[in-house]
Each structure stands twice: as C-alpha cells, then as structure tokens.
C-alpha positions as CSV (number, residue, x, y, z in Angstrom):
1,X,22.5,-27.5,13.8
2,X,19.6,-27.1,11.3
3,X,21.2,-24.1,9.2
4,X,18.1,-21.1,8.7
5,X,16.0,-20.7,6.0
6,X,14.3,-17.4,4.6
7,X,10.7,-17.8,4.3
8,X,8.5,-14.9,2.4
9,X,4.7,-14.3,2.6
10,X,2.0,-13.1,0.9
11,X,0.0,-11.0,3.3
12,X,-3.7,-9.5,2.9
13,X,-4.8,-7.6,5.9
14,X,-8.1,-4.8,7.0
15,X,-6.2,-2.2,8.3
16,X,-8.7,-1.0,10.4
17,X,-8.1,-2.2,13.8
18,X,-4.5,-1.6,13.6
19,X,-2.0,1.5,14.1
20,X,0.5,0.2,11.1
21,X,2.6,-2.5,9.3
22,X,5.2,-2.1,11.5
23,X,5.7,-2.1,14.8
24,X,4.5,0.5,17.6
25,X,5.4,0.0,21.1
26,X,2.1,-1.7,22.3
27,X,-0.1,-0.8,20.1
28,X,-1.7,-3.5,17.6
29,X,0.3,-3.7,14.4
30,X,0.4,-6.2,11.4
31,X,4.1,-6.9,12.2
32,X,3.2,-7.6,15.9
33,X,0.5,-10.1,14.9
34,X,2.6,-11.8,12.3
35,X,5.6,-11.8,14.6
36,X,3.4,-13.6,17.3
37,X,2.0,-16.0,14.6
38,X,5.6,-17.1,13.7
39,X,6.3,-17.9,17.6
40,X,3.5,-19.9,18.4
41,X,3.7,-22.1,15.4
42,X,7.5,-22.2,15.2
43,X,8.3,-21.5,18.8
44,X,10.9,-19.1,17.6
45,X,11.1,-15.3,18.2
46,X,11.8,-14.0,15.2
47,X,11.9,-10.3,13.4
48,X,9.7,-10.1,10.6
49,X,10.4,-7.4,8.0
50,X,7.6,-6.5,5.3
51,X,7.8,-4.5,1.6
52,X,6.0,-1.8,2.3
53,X,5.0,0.1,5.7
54,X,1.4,1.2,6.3
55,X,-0.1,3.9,8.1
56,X,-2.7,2.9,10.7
57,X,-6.0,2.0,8.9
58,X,-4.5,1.4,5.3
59,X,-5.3,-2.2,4.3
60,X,-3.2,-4.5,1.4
61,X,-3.8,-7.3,-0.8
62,X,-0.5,-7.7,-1.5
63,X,2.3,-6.7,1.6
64,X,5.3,-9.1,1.1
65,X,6.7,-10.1,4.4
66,X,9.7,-12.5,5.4
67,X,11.6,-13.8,8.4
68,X,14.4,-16.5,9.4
69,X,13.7,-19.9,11.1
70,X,15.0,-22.8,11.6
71,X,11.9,-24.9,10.7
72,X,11.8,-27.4,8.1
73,X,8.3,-26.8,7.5
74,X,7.0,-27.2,3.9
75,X,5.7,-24.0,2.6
76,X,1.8,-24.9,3.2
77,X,2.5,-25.3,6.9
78,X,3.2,-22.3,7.2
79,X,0.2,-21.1,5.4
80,X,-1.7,-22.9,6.9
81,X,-0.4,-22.8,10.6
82,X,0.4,-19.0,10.4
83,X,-3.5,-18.5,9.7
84,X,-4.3,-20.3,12.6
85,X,-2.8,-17.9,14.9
86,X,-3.7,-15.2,13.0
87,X,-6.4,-12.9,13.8
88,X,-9.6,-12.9,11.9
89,X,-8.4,-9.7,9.8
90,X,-5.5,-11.0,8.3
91,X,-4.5,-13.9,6.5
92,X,-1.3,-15.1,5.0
93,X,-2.0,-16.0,1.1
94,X,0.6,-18.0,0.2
95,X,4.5,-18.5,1.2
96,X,7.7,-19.7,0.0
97,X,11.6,-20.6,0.6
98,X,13.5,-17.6,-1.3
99,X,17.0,-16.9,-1.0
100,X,18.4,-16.3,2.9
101,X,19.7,-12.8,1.3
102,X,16.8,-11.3,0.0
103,X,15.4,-8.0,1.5
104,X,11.8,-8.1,0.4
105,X,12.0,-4.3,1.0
106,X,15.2,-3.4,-0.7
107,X,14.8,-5.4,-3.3
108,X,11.2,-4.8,-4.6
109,X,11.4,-3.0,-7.3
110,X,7.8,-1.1,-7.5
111,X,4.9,-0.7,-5.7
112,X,1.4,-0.6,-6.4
113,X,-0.8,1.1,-4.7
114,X,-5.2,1.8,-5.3
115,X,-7.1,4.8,-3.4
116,X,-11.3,4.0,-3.8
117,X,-13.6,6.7,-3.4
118,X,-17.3,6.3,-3.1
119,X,-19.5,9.2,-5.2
120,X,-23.5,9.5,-3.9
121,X,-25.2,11.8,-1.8
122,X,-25.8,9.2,0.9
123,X,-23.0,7.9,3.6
124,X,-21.1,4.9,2.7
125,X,-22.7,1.7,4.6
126,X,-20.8,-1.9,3.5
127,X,-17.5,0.3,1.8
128,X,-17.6,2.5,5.2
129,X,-13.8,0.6,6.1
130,X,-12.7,0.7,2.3
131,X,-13.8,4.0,0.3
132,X,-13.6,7.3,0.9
133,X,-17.3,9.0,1.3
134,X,-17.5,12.0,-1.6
135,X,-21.0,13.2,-1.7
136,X,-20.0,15.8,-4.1
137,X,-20.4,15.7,-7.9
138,X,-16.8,15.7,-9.4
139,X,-15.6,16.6,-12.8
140,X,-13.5,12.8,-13.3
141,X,-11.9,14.0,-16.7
142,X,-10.2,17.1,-15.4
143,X,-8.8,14.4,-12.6
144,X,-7.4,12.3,-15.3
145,X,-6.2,14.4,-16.6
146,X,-4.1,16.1,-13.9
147,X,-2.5,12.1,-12.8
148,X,-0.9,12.3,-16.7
149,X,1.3,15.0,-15.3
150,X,2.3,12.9,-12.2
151,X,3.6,10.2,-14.2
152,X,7.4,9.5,-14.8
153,X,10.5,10.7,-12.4
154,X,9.7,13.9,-10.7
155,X,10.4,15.3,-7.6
156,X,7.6,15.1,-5.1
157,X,8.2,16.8,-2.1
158,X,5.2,18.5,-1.6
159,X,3.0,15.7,-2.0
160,X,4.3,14.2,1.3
161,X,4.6,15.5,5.2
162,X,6.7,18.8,5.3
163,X,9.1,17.3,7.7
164,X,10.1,14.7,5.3
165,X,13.7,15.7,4.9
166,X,15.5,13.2,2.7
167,X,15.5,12.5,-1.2
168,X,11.7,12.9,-2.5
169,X,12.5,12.1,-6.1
170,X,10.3,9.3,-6.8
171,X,9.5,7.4,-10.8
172,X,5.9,7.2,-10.9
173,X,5.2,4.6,-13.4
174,X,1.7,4.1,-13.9
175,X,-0.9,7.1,-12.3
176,X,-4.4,6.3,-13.3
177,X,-7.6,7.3,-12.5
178,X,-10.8,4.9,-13.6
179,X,-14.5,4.7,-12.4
180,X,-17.4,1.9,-12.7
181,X,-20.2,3.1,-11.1
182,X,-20.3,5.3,-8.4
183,X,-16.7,4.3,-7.4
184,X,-13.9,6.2,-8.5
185,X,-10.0,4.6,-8.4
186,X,-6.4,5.7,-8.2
187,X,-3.7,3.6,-9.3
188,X,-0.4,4.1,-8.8
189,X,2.9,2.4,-9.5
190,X,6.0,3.5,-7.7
191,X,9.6,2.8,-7.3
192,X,9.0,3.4,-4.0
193,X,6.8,5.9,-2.5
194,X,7.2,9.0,0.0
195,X,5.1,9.0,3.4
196,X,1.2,10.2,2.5
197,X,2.4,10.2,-1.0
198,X,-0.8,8.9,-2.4
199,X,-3.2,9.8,0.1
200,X,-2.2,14.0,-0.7
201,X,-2.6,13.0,-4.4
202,X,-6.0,11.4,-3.8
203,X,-6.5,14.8,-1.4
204,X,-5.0,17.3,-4.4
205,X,-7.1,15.3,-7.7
206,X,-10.6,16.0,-5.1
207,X,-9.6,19.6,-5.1
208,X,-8.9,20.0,-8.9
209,X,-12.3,17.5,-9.4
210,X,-14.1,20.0,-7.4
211,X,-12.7,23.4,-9.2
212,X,-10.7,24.7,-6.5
213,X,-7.6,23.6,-8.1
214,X,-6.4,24.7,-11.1
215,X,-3.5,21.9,-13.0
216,X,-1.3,24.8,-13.8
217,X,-0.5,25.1,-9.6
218,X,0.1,21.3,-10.1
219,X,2.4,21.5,-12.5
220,X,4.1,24.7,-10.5
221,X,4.5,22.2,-7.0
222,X,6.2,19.6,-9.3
223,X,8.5,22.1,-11.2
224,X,9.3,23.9,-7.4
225,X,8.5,21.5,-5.0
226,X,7.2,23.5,-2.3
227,X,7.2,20.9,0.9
228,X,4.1,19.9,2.0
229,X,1.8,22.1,-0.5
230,X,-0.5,19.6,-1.6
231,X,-2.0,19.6,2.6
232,X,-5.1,17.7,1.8
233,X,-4.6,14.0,3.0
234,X,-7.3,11.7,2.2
235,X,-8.0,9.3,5.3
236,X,-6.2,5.9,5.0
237,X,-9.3,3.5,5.0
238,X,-9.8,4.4,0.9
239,X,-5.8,2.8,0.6
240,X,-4.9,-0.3,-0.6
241,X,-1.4,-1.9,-1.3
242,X,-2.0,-4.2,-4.0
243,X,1.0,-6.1,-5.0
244,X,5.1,-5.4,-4.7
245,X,7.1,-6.3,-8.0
246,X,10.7,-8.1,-8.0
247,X,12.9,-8.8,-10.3
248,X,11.6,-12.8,-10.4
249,X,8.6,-13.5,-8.8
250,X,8.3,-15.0,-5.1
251,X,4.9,-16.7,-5.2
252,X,4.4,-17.3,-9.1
253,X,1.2,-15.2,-10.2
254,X,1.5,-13.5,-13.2
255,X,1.2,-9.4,-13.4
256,X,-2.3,-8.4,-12.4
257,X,-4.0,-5.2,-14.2
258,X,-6.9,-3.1,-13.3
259,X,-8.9,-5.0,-15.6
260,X,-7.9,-8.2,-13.6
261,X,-9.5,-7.0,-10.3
262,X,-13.1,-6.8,-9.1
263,X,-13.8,-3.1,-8.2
C-alpha cells in the first residue's frame, strides 16, 4: 500500500464570492473549493487544513494549506492539476512534499497581514473588491503614530468580538502604517491573531485619523482591556493575508517587505 504523503500549498484567492477559508455548511468556501480540487484530480476525499482562517470577503496572497494523499504526483502536478479544477478566483501558487507531521497552522510562527484604504472624494471603481472607500481627509501621522503603541506583546481583547472568551494576549511584531498616493496601508505581523483583530484596528486608526479618538483612550483599552471597545470593524474586502512564516521555509522565497510589493 502506497504509504501517504503531506503535500502543502501556496494559495492566493479574491475573497469576495466566498463566506470564509474554512468550511460553512453549504455555503462557498476556499476550503470547500480546494477540497473538491483535491478529489477530482486525486480521486481522494481528503480534509484540507489551511494557516490562517478568513472571514467571508477577506482575500490572501499568501494562505498555506496542506492535506494527505496517497498520490505520487510530482509537486507541479499538483500545481498544475489543482488549478484546473479550481475556480477562476483562486489559484494554487506553488506546492511541495513537507513532513507528514506538520500542522501548517500550529506550526506557523507569524502572520502577516495588510488592510488598503482608498483616500478621494469619489467612490472606489477598479479597487471597489480590494480597498476600503475613505472620502475623508485624514491626519496619516497621528495614525502612525498610534500603530507604535500596538507593537510588541500586549493584551488585546478589545480589539476583537466581545464574545471572544479565551487568551487575547497576542506579540504584535511589526504594526505599520505607509501611504503612496491616495492609498493608505496597514501592516501587521502577528504570532497569531484574534478574530477581527486587524479589521477593529484599521476601524480604531480611522477614528483617531479623523479626531474622534484621542491615543491616550488607546493606550487606556491596552493597559485595561475593556472587551470589544475598539467596535468599529472595517469591512473585510480592504484585508489581505500576505504570507505565514515557519521556522524553515515550505516553498523557498526569501522574506518579502513592504518595499518588495506593488501597492
């Protein structure tokens, strides 16, 4: 019997037509599509487990998926067959054999994740699926300012949903805000992150942008972590996961920067 092999994939995907990474009774999901990928060009049923979960319209550049088969397909087979089966909206970037015990959830060690607003009085026409519309005029350094204070181990609970119960003590490793243009960016590197975590930042930094938030009440949720305070959730079609770090590198790219990436 042909022992099984752990095969991981680099996934991009448009969120938009979807309710999630994982799966949702009948509704459309990545996990759903990939799953039913894997059985038509394997002919196995097989559970397919991914790095990071999505909320329904949140898009990624970088989601890390794996499963378990049997096939003794090379690598680009199943690149290259997956993507067949594949709707039009996602695509499977590259794959490889890694070791039948790694969880590419437990193990990753961060996460990075970019929120894209859109700044101009008229409504957002080619970004409409990928920025958030802000007509308003922002102040951008008071903004940077306040994603200093976000950086390094703090407890977060009120920058997720209020009925979050367990641990919300997250190490924020990178929290940057940038702008070229008219479009404004938030990145952030994670451990791991809590759920709405970066969509209520994104939601908070537009309040303090706009004056209606003073940093000192940011600095008070942090020390206090009142659950849920920071209420204003930007929508999930600005929200991009980017990449998911390990310890040795799955598909052999070097470390991308901000710099790296077109905006």
């Amino acid at each position: 019997m042909t022992e099984e092999r752990r095969i991981a994939l680099l996934v991009e995907y448009e969120g938009t037509a979807y309710a999630g990474s994982q799966l949702q009774g009948n509704t459309p999901t990545i996990q759903g599509a990939l799953e039913e990928a894997i059985y038509r060009l394997t002919g196995e049923k097989r559970r397919v487990t991914m790095a990071g979960r999505t909320d329904a319209g949140v898009h990624a550049k970088g989601q890390v998926a794996s499963f378990l088969t049997q096939r003794p397909y090379p690598s680009y087979t199943f690149v290259d067959g997956l993507n067949r089966y594949l709707p039009e909206d996602i695509a499977v970037l590259a794959a490889a054999e890694v070791p039948i015990s790694l969880n590419v959830r437990g193990h990753a060690r961060r996460r990075w994740y970019r929120y894209t607003m859109c700044l101009r009085p008229a409504r957002l026409v080619l970004l409409r699926r990928f920025a958030w519309h802000v007509p308003g005029p922002l102040d951008l350094e008071a903004m940077a300012q306040a994603t200093s204070l976000l950086e390094g181990e703090h407890d977060f609970a009120a920058f997720t949903t209020p009925a979050f119960n367990r641990r919300t003590i997250r190490h924020v490793y990178r929290c940057h805000l940038w702008w070229r243009g008219n479009l404004v960016f938030l990145d952030m590197e994670a451990n791991a992150f809590l759920p709405q975590q970066v969509r209520r930042t994104v939601g908070a930094l537009i309040e303090i942008g706009k004056g209606r938030l003073p940093l000192s009440v940011l600095v008070e949720w942090l020390q206090h972590r009142p659950p849920g305070a920071a209420y204003w959730a930007a929508p999930p079609h600005g929200l991009c996961l980017m990449r998911v770090y390990y310890d040795e590198e799955i598909f052999g790219h070097g470390v991308e920067t901000t710099q790296d990436l077109p905006a």
